[in-house]
N, C-alpha and C positions, 0 to 999 in steps of 0.2 A: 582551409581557404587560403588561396595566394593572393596577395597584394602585391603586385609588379609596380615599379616604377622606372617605367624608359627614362624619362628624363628627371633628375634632381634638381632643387636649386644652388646645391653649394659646387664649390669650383672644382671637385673630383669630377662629376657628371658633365660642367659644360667644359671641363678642359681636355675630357676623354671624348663627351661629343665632337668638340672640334678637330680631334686627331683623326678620328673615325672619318669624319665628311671630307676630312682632306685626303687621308690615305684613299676612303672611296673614289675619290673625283682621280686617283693619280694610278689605280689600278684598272680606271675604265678607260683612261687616256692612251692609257700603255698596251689595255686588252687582255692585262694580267687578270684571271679568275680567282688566283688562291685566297679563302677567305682571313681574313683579320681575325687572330683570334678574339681580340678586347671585343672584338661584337659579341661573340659569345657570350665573355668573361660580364661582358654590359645588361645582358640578358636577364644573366640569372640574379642583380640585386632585387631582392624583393624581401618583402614579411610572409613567412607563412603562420596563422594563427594555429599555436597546438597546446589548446585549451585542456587545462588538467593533466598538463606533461609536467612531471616532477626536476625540476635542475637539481642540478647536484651539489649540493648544499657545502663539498665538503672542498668548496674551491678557495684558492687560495689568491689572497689581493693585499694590496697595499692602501693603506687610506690618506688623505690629503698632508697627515702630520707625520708619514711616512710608516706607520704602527702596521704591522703586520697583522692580518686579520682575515676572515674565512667567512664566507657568503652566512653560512650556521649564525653567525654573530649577528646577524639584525632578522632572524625569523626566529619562529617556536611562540610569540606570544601578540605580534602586530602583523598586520600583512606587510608587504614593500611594493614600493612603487617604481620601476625598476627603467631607466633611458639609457641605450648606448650609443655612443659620440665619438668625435674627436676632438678634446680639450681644446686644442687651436688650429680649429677650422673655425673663419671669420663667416662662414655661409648657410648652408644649412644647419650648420648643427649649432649656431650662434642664434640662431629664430627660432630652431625648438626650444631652447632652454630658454627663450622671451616668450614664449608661446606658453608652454609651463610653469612659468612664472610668473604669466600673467593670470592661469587659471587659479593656480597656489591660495594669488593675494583674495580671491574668492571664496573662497572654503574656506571654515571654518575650524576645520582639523588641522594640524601644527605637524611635522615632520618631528617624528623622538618622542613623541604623548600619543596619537591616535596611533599611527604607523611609521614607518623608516622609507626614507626616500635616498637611491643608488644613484649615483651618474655614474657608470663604467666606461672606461676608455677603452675604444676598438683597436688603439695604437697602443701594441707593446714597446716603442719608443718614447712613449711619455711617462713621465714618472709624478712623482705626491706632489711635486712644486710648481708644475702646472694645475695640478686640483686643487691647489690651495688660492692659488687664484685667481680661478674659477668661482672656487667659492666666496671669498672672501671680496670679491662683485657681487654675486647672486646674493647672498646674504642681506650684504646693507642694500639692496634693492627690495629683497621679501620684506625685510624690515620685523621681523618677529627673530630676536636672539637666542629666544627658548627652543628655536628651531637647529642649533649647532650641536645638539650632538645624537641628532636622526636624518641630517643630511650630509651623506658622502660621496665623495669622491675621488672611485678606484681605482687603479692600475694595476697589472699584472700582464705575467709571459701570454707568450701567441697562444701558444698550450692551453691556458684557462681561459683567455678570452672567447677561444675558439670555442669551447666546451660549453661554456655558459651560451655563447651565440648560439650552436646548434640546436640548445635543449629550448630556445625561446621561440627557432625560426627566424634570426635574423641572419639573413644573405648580404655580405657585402664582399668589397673588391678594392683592393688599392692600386691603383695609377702608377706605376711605378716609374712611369715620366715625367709626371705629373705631380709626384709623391704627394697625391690626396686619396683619401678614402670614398668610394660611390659606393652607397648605402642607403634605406629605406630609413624614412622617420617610424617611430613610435612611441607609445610609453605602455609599458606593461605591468601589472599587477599582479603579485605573486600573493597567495596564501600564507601565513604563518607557516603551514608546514611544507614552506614551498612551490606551490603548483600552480601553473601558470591558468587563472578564472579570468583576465580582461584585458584588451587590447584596444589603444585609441593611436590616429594615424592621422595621415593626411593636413598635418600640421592643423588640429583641429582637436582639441584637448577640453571639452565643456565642462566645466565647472561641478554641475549638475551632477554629469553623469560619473564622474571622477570620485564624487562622494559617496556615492551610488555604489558605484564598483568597491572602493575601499570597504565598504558596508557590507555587501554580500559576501565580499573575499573574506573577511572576518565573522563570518556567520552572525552576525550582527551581535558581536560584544563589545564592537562601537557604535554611535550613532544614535538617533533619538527614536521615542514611537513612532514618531513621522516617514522617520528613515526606512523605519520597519513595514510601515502602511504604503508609505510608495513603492517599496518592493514587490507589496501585493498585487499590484495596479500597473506596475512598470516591468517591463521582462527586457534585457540586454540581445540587443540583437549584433553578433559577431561580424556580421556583411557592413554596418556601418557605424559600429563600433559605438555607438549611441543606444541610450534605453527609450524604447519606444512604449506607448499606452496598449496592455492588451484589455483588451475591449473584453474576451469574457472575462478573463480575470475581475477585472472592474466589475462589469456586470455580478460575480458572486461576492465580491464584496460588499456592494451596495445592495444586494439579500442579504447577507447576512445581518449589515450594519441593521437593515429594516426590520428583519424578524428582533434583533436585540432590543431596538425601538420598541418593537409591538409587546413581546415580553417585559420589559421594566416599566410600559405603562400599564398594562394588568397588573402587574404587581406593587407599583404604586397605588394604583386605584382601589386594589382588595384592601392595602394597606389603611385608605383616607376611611373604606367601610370597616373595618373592624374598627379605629378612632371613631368614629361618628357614631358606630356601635353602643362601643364602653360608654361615650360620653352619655347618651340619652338613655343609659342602664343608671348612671352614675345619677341621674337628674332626676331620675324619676326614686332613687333610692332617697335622695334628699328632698322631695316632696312627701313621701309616705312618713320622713321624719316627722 
């Protein structure tokens, strides 16, 4: 599935649109045909979802205190929840991460206890002291400190960036007039061993389904019976990246819950008759006393 996005909010997309509308306007004034390449290059930002593609775990980053460290270092026993950015971009990527962090304060699972949450930098120009803070904002806003050491944020060369971008489906383009990045939001959810199970977009990150997702991506070794029961009842749908109600599903649950019903009241009730039994064997043995 592709998620295209013509236009973005952050200032790569409208500082590249406005090049684009003006170079247009200046090659139809002139009668010039040749096309602009940035249209192109503008095209192709998008998300493609490639659900159950493995990244390669064996990538190499830098983390906000500068520690050298490898994608392997936060899987194998949590899922991760995975956003790429540009550290300082004041625009789009400054609303996802208020967007995220607005859903965060919602959920009751902690970054570093349930799962690991990534911010990756799409700029190999940035380095650990712009993720430090980044984070060291984000943080006293989440406001849970038991959250500092399962939220990171990475830097590393064009090489790994790239690498990681392609294995998730994330298309972006930097402006090089502009020097911004045009890039598609998202946030992604990796399995423990890696492999991309949930994508949420559209600068639209629920709560709900974000616990959801982390729950299934962990095969539910976190998460409550409830967690577990809305799974039944709830199926993720990748087109809008939200868990919708499947109606049969529901429907066999609610047989089954009712046969469980009908079963443990027979067998209560056989139970209260063998009691009722014993008792009027028991009374009448102590009458014959």
């Amino acid at each position: 599935m592709n998620l295209r996005f013509n236009s973005c909010i952050g200032a790569a997309i409208l500082g590249a649109g406005l090049f684009v509308a003006g170079s247009g306007n200046a090659r139809a004034q002139s009668g010039a045909t040749a096309p602009d390449p940035r249209d192109a290059a503008l095209k192709k930002v998008r998300l493609d979802q490639r659900l159950n593609q493995q990244v390669p775990t064996d990538l190499a980053f830098q983390d906000e205190q500068g520690k050298s460290v490898r994608l392997s270092d936060y899987l194998g026993s949590k899922p991760v929840m995975l956003m790429m950015i540009q550290f300082r971009c004041t625009m789009l990527c400054a609303e996802q991460v208020r967007v995220l962090t607005d859903s965060l304060k919602q959920i009751q699972f902690t970054p570093g206890k349930e799962f690991n949450l990534l911010i990756v930098s799409i700029d190999p120009r940035e380095g650990p002291e712009l993720g430090k803070d980044m984070k060291d904002r984000l943080m006293a806003e989440y406001g849970r400190p038991q959250a500092d050491a399962g939220w990171r944020f990475l830097t590393g060369s064009k090489a790994t960036i790239d690498r990681l971008a392609a294995a998730v489906g994330f298309h972006y383009y930097l402006d090089t007039l502009t020097d911004q990045y045009a890039h598609p939001d998202g946030v992604m959810i990796l399995t423990p061993e890696g492999k991309v199970s949930h994508y949420y977009f559209r600068l639209d990150y629920p709560p709900r389904d974000m616990r959801l997702g982390l729950v299934e991506a962990s095969k539910n070794r976190i998460g409550s019976p409830l967690d577990a029961l809305a799974l039944l009842c709830f199926h993720y749908n990748p087109t809008t990246g939200k868990y919708a109600l499947a109606v049969m599903a529901l429907v066999r649950t609610l047989g089954i819950v009712t046969v469980a019903l009908i079963i443990g009241g027979v067998v209560i009730a056989r139970r209260r008759d063998r009691m009722g039994a014993h008792s009027l064997a028991a009374a009448g043995l102590a009458g014959k006393g």
